[in-house]
DRENMIRO-145413 format. One record per atom (N, C-alpha, C): residue in one letter; residue number from 1; x, y, z. Coordinates in steps of 0.02 Angstrom, whole numbers. Example, Ala and Ser with C-alpha at 12.3 -4.5 7.8 and 13.67 -1.06 7.14 Angstrom:
BEGIN
PT  residu  num  px  py  pz
PT  a  1  660  -284  390
PT  a  1  615  -225  390
PT  a  1  660  -165  390
PT  s  2  642  -112  354
PT  s  2  684  -53  357
PT  s  2  645  2  394
// end
This chain:
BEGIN
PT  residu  num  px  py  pz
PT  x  1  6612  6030  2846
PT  x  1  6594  6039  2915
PT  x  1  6652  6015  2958
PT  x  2  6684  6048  2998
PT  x  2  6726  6022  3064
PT  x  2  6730  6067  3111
PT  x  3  6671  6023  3147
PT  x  3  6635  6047  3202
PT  x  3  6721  6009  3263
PT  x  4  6738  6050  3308
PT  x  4  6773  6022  3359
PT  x  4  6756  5962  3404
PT  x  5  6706  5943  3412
PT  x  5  6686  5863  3412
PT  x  5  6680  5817  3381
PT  x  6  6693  5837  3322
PT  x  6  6700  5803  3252
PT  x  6  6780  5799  3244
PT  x  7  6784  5709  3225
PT  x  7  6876  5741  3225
PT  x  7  6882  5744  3132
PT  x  8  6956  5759  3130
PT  x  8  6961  5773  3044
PT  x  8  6948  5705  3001
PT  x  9  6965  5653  3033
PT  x  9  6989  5577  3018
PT  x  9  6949  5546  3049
PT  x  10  6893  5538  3045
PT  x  10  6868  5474  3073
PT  x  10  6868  5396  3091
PT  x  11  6930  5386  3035
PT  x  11  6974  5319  3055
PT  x  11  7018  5313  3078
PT  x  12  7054  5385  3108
PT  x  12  7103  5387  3137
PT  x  12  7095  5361  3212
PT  x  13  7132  5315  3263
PT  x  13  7115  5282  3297
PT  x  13  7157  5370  3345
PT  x  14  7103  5368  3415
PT  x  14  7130  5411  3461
PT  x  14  7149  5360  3524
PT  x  15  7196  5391  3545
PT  x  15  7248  5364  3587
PT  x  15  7247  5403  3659
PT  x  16  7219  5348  3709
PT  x  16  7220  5376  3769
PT  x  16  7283  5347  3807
PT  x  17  7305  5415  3862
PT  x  17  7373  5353  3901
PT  x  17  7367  5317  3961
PT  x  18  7308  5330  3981
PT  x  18  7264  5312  4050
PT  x  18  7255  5261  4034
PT  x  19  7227  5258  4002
PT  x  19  7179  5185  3984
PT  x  19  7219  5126  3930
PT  x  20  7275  5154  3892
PT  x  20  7285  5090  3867
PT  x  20  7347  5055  3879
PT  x  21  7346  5007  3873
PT  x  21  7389  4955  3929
PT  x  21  7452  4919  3868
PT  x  22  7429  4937  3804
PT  x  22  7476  4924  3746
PT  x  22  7550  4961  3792
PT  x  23  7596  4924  3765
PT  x  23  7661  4951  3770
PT  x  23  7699  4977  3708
PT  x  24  7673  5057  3734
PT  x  24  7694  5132  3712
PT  x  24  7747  5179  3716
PT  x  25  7788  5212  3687
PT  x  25  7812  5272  3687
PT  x  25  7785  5330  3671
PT  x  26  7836  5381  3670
PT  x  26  7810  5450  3619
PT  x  26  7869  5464  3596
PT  x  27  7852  5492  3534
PT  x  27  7918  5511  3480
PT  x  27  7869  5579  3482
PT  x  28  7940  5610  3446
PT  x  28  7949  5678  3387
PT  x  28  7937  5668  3329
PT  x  29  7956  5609  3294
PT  x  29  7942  5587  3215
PT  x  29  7934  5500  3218
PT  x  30  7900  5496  3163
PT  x  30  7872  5424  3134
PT  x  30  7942  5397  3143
PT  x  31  8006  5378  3112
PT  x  31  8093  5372  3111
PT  x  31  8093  5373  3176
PT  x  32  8084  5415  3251
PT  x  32  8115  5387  3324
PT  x  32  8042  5329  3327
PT  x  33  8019  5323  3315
PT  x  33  7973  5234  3319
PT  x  33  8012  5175  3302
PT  x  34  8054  5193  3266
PT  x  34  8090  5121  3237
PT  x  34  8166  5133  3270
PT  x  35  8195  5161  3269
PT  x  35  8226  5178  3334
PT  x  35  8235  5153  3399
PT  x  36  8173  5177  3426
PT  x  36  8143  5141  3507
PT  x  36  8146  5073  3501
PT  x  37  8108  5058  3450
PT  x  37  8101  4988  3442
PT  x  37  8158  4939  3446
PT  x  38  8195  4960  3402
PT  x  38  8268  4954  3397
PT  x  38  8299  4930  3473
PT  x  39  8314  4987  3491
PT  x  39  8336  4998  3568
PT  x  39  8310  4959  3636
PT  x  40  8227  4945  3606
PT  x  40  8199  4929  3657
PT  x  40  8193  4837  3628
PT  x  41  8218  4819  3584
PT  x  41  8239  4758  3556
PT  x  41  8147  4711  3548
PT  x  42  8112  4746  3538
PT  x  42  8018  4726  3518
PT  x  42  8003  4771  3448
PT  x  43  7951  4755  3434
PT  x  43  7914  4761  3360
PT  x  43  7873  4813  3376
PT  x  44  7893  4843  3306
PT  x  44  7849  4917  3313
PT  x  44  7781  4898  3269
PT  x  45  7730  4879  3315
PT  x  45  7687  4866  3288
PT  x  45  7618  4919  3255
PT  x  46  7636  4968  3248
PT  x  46  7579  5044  3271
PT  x  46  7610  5116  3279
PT  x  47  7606  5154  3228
PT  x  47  7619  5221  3233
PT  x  47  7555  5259  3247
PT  x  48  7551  5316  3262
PT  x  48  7461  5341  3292
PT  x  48  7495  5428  3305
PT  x  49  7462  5480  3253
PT  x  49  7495  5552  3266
PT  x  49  7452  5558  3282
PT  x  50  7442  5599  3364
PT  x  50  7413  5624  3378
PT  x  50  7380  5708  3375
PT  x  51  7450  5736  3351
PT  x  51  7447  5814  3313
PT  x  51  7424  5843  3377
PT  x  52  7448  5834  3425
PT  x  52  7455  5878  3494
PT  x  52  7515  5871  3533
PT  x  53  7546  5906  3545
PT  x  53  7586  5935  3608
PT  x  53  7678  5936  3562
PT  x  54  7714  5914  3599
PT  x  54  7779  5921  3582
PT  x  54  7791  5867  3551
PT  x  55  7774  5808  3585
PT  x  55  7784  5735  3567
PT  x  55  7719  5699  3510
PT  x  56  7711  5718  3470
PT  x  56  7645  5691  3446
PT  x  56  7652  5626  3431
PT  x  57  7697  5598  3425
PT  x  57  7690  5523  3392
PT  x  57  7682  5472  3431
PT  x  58  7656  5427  3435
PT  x  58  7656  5363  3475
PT  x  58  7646  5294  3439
PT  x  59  7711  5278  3472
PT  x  59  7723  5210  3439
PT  x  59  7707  5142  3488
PT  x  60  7686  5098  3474
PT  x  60  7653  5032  3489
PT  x  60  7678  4982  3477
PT  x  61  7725  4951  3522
PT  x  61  7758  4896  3526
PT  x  61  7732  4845  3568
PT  x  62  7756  4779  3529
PT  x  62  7759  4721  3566
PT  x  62  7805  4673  3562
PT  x  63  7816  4601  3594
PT  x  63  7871  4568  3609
PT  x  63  7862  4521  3545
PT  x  64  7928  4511  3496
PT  x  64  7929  4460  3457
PT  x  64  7901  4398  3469
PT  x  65  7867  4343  3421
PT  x  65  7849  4287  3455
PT  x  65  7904  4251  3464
PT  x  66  7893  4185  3510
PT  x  66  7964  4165  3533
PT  x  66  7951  4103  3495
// end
């Protein structure tokens, strides 16, 4: 059964950009997540494919502990 209100993954966590206040990007591939991270000198804490649009990936960072 996969009814379109039904997602494929049910443990797959869905990712809104409105609403969540995590500090996010969007990649092209799982590899620009660690990257960003890189660059953006915080912990890639969370990869999340969304399997829509150009950018599907979103990665979930936060600040090292100090």
């Amino acid at each position: 059964m996969n009814d379109k209100n039904e997602p494929n993954n049910p443990d797959e966590e869905e990712f809104d950009p409105v609403t969540d206040t995590r500090d996010w990007s969007a990649a092209v591939t799982e590899l620009a997540c660690f990257a960003l991270a890189r660059r953006k000198g915080k912990r890639l804490v969370k990869i999340i494919n969304t399997k829509k649009s150009s950018m599907p990936i979103i990665c979930i960072f936060e600040d090292y502990p100090e």
